[in-house]
C-alpha positions as CSV (number, residue, x, y, z in Angstrom):
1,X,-12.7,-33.0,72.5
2,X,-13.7,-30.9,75.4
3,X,-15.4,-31.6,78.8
4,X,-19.0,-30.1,79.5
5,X,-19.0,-30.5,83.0
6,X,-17.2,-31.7,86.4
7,X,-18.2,-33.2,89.6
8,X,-15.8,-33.4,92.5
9,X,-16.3,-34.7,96.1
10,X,-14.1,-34.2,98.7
11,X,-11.1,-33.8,96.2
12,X,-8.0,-31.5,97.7
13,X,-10.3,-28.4,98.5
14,X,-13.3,-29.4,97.5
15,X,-16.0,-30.7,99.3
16,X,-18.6,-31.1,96.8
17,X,-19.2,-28.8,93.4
18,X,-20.1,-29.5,89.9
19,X,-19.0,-27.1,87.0
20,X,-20.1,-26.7,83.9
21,X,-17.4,-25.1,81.2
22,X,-17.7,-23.5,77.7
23,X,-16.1,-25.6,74.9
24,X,-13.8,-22.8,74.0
25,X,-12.1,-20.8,76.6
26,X,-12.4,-20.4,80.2
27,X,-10.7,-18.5,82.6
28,X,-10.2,-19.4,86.2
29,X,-10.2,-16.4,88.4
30,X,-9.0,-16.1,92.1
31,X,-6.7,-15.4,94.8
32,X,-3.8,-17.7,95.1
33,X,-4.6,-20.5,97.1
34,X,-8.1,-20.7,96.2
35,X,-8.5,-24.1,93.9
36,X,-7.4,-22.8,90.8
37,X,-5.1,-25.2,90.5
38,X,-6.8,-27.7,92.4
39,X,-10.0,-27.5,89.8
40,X,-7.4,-28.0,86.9
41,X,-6.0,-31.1,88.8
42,X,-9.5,-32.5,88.5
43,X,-9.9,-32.7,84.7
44,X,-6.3,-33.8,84.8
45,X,-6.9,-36.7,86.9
46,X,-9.9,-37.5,84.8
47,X,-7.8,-38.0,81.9
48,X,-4.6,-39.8,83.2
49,X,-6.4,-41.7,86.3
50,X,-3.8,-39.6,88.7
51,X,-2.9,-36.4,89.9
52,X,-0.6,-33.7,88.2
53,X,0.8,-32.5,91.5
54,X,0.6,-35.4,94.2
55,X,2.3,-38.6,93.8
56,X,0.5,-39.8,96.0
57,X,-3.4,-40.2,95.7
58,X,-3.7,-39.9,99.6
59,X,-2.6,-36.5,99.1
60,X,-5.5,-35.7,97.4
61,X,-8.2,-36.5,99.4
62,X,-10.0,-33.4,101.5
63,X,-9.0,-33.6,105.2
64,X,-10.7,-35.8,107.4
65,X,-11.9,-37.6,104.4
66,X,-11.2,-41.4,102.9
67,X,-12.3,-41.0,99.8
68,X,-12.4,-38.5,96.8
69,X,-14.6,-39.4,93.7
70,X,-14.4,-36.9,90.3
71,X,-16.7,-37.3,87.6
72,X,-16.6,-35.7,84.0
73,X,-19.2,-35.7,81.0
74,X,-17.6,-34.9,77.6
75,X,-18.4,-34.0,74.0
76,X,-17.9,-37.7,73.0
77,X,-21.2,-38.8,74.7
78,X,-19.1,-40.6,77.2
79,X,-18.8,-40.0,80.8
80,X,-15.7,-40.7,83.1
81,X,-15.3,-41.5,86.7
82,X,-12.4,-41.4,89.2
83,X,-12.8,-43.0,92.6
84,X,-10.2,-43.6,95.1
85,X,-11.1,-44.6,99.0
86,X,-8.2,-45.6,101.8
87,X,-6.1,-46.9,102.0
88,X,-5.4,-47.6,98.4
89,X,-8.4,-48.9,96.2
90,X,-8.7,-46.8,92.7
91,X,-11.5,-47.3,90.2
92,X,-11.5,-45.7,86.6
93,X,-14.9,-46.2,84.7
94,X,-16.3,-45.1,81.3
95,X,-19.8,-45.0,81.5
96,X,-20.1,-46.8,84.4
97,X,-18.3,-49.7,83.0
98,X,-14.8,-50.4,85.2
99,X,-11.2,-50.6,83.6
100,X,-9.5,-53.8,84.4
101,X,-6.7,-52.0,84.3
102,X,-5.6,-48.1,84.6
103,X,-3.6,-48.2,81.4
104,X,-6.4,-48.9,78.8
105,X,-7.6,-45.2,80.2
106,X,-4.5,-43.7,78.6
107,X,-5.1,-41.8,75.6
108,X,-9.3,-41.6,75.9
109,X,-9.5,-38.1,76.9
110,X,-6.0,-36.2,75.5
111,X,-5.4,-33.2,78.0
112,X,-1.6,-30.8,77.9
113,X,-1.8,-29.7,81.4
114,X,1.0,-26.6,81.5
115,X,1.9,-25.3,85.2
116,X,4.6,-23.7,87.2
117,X,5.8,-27.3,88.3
118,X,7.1,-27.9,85.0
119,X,10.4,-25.6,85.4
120,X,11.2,-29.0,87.0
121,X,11.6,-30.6,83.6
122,X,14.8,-28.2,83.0
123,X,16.0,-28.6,86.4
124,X,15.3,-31.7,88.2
125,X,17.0,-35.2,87.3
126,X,16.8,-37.2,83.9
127,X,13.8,-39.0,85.5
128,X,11.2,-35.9,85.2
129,X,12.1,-35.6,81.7
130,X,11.7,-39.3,81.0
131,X,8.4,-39.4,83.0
132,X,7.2,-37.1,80.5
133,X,8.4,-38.3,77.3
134,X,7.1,-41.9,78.4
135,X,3.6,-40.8,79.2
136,X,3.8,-39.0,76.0
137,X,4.7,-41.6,73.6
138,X,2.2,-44.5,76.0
139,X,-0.6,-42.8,74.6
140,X,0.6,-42.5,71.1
141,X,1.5,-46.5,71.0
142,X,0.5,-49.1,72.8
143,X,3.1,-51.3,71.7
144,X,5.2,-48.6,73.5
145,X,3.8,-49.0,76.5
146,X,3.4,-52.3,76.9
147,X,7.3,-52.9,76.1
148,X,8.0,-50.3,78.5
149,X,6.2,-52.0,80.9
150,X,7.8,-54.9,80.6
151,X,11.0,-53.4,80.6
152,X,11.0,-52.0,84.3
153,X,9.8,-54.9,85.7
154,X,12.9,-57.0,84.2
155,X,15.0,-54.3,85.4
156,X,13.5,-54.7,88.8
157,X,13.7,-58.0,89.1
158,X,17.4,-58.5,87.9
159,X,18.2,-54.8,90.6
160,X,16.5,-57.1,93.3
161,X,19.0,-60.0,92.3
162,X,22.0,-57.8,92.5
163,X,21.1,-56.6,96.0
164,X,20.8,-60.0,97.3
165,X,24.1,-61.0,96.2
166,X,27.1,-61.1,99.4
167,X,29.9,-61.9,96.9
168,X,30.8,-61.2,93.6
169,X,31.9,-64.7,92.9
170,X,28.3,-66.1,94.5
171,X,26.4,-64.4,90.8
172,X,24.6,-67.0,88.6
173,X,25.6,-66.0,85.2
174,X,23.1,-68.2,83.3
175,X,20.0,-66.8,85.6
176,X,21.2,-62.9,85.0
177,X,21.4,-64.3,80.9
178,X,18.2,-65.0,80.9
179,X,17.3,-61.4,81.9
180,X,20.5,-60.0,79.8
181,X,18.9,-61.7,76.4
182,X,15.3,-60.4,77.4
183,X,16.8,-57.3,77.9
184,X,18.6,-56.3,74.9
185,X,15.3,-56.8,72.8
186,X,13.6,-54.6,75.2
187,X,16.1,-51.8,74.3
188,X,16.6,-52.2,70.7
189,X,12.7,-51.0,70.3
190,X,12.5,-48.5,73.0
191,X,15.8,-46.8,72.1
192,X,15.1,-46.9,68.4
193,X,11.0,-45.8,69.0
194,X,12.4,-42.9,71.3
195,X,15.1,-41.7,68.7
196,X,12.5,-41.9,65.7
197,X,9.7,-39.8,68.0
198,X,12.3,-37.5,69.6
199,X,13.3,-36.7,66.2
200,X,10.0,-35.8,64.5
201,X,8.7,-34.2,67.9
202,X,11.8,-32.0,67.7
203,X,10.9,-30.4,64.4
204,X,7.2,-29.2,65.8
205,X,9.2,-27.6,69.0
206,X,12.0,-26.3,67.2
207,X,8.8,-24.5,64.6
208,X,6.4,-23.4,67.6
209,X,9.4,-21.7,70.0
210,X,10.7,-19.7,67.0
211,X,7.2,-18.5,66.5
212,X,7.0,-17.5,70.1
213,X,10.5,-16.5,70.6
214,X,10.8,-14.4,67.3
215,X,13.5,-16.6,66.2
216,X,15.4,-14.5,69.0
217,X,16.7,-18.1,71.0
218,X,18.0,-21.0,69.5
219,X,16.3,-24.0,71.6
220,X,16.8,-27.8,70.9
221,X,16.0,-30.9,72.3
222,X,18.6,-33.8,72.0
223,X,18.2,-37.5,73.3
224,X,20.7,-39.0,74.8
225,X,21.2,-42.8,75.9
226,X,24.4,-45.0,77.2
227,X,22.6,-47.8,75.1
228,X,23.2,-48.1,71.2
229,X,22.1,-50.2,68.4
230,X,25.3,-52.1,68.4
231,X,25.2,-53.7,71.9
232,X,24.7,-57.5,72.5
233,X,23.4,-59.4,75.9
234,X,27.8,-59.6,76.3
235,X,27.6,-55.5,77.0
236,X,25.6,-56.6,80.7
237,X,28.9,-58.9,81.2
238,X,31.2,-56.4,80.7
239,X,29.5,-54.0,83.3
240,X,28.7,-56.9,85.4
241,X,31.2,-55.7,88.4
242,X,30.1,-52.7,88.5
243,X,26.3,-53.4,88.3
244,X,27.3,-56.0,91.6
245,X,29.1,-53.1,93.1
246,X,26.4,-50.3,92.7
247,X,23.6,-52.7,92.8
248,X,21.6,-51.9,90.0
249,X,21.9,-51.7,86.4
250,X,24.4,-49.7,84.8
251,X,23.2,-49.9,80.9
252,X,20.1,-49.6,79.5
253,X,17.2,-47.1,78.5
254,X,16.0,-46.5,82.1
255,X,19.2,-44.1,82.4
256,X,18.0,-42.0,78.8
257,X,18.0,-38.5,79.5
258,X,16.9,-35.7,76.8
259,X,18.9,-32.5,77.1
260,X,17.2,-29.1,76.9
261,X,19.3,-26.8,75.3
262,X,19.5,-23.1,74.0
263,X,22.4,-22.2,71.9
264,X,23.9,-25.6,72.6
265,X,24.2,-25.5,75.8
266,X,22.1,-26.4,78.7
267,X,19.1,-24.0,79.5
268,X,19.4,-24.5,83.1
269,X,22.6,-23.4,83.2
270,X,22.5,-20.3,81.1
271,X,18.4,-19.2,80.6
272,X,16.5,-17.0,82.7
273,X,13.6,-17.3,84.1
274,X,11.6,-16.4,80.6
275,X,13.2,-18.1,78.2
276,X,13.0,-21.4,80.5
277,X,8.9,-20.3,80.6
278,X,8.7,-20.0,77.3
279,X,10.7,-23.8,77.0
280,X,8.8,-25.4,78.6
281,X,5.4,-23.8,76.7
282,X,7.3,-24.8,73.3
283,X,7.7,-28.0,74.8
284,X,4.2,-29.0,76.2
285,X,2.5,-27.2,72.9
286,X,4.2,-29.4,71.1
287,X,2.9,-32.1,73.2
288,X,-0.8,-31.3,72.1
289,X,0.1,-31.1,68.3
290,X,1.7,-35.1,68.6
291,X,-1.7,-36.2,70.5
292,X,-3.9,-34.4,68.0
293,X,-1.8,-35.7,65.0
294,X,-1.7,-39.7,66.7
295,X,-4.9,-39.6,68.2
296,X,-6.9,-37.5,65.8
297,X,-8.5,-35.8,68.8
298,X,-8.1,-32.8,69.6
299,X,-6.8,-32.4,73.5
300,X,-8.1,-30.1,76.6
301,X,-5.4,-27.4,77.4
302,X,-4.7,-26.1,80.8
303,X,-3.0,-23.5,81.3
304,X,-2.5,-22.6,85.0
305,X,-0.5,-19.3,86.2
306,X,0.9,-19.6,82.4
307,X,1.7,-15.5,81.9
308,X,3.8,-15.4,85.0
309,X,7.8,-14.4,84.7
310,X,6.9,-13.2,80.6
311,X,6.5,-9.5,79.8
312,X,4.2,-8.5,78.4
313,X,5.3,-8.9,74.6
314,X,5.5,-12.6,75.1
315,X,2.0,-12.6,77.1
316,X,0.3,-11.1,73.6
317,X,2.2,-13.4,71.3
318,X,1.2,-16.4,73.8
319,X,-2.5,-15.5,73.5
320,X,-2.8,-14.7,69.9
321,X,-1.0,-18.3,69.7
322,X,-3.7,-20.3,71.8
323,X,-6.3,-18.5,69.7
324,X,-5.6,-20.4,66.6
325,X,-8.3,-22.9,65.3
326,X,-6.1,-25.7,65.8
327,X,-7.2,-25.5,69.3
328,X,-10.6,-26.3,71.2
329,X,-11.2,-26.3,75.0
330,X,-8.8,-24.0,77.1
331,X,-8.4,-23.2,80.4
332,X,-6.8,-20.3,81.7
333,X,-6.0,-19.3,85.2
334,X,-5.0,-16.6,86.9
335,X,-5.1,-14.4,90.0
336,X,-4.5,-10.9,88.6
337,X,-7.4,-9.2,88.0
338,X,-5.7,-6.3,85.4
339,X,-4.8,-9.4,83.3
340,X,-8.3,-10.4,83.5
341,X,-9.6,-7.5,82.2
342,X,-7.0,-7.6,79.4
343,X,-8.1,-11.2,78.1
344,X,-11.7,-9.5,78.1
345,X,-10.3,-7.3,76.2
346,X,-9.0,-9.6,73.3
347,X,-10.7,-12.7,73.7
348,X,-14.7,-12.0,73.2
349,X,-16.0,-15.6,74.2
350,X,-14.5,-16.4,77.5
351,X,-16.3,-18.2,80.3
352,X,-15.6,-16.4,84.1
353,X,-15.0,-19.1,86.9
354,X,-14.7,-17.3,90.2
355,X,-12.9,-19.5,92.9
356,X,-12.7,-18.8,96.4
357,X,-11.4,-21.2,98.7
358,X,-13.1,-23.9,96.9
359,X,-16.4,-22.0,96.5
360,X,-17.1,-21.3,92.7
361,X,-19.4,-18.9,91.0
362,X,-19.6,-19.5,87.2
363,X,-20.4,-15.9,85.2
């Protein structure tokens, strides 16, 4: 799978501009602060109907504007569009034709987006690393998804219940055992899916960061949940004074966490700023060898500001890695014009995008 070409109006800092890319490697060149990024966010937000960066789709709109629209022809003979206009109205369409729904997008056009925001995998809250593991698994099974889906709108629903409570002794059992039973199913699949997934994802990362690291750090990934296989509907009972207390839900998969590890211990506690790099490469690499196995496609790669904080040992293993023929369309950028030069070096066939402040000039 790759993308031919890209039109973007009045996305971030672009106006209007339409790209076209080779289907093997291009490399983004330009100062920082020029689009780079902003470019990659594009074909990113063509493939997951939302932006890598912004949480907000607002955000992404070029100032003044109150709309952005970003269109995308690929190698599948299909073409995608993503519209969104103020003050909160998105469209997704596949040749014209509209999704009902945002989620049947998931999974059409695989894409491993790697960029420096990901540190915050290893050092933010249980939630990022979730986010990421959920998105990741949505597009492998739909099932999944669907189940997950359900699952956070019970938990709302019974955290909205709990908040509207004044006394302990004013909580209808029966109407929280209806969500309790509903629940538990809920969890037995997702826990059990997430274990089995974690497990067979682990042995791809464990394989591609000893081939980058030179076996020289031990990572691991571990999951972790306050939810097992043994627990009834009873288990919400037991925690039910608490859950009044807190207001929210106390047990369950929405509290899973996977632990990042080197040498057993956590890597945000002990790693530098390298070895947490080249984590999180190991990490979404593995990411693009689970889509391509599940989805027999095989995904975009972005790799945005990717050699920065490795030396330059790492750097040559890194690109003698993405060279492989497992992989198809990649994008590199970067704002040093020495490495440039390097990758000219080593990689013959490499398109030249020169950015500057939104402006681009394709070589």
């Amino acid at each position: 799978m790759h993308i031919d070409k890209i039109k973007i109006n009045n996305f971030k800092n672009y106006i209007s501009t339409e790209v076209r890319f080779s289907n093997k490697i291009n490399f983004l060149f330009g100062n920082n602060g020029a689009g780079k990024t902003n470019l990659l966010d594009a074909i990113y937000y063509l493939s997951y109907g939302k932006s890598a960066i912004n949480n907000f789709d607002s955000d992404n709109i070029f100032t003044e504007k109150s709309f952005f629209k970003i269109e995308g022809d690929y190698s599948n003979n299909l073409s995608y569009k993503c519209t969104f206009e103020q003050p909160n109205i998105k469209k997704i369409f596949e040749n014209n034709d509209k999704y009902s729904k945002v989620k049947d997008h998931l999974g059409k056009i695989p894409l491993v987006f790697i960029n420096p925001y990901d540190i915050n995998l290893i050092r933010n809250y249980s939630s990022e690393r979730r986010r990421f593991f959920d998105q990741l698994l949505s597009q492998i099974d739909k099932n999944y998804l669907d189940n997950l889906i359900a699952y956070n709108r019970l938990i709302k629903q019974r955290n909205a219940y709990l908040k509207s409570l004044s006394s302990i002794e004013s909580i209808d059992r029966k109407y929280l055992k209806v969500y309790d039973e509903k629940l538990i199913k809920l969890n037995y699949y997702i826990h059990k899916f997430r274990n089995e997934e974690v497990k067979k994802f682990g042995k791809t990362f464990n394989k591609i960061s000893s081939e980058l690291n030179k076996s020289k750090d031990d990572f691991s990934i571990l999951y972790s949940s306050n939810f097992n296989e043994k627990m009834s509907h009873e288990v919400y009972e037991k925690y039910l004074e608490k859950d009044f207390y807190t207001k929210k839900t106390n047990i369950g998969i929405h509290n899973d966490d996977y632990m990042f590890k080197m040498k057993n211990k956590l890597i945000k506690r002990i790693g530098s700023q390298g070895q947490q790099k080249t984590f999180i490469i190991s990490l979404k690499l593995s990411e693009f060898y689970l889509l391509k196995e599940k989805l027999l496609i095989t995904p975009i790669v972005l790799l945005d500001d990717i050699f920065h904080k490795l030396d330059d040992i790492k750097i040559k293993i890194l690109i003698n890695y993405i060279l492989k023929d497992e992989f198809s369309q990649i994008f590199i950028s970067d704002s040093i014009e020495d490495r440039l030069n390097e990758i000219k070096k080593i990689i013959k066939q490499v398109k030249i995008i020169n950015i500057d402040k939104g402006k681009i000039n394709e070589e």
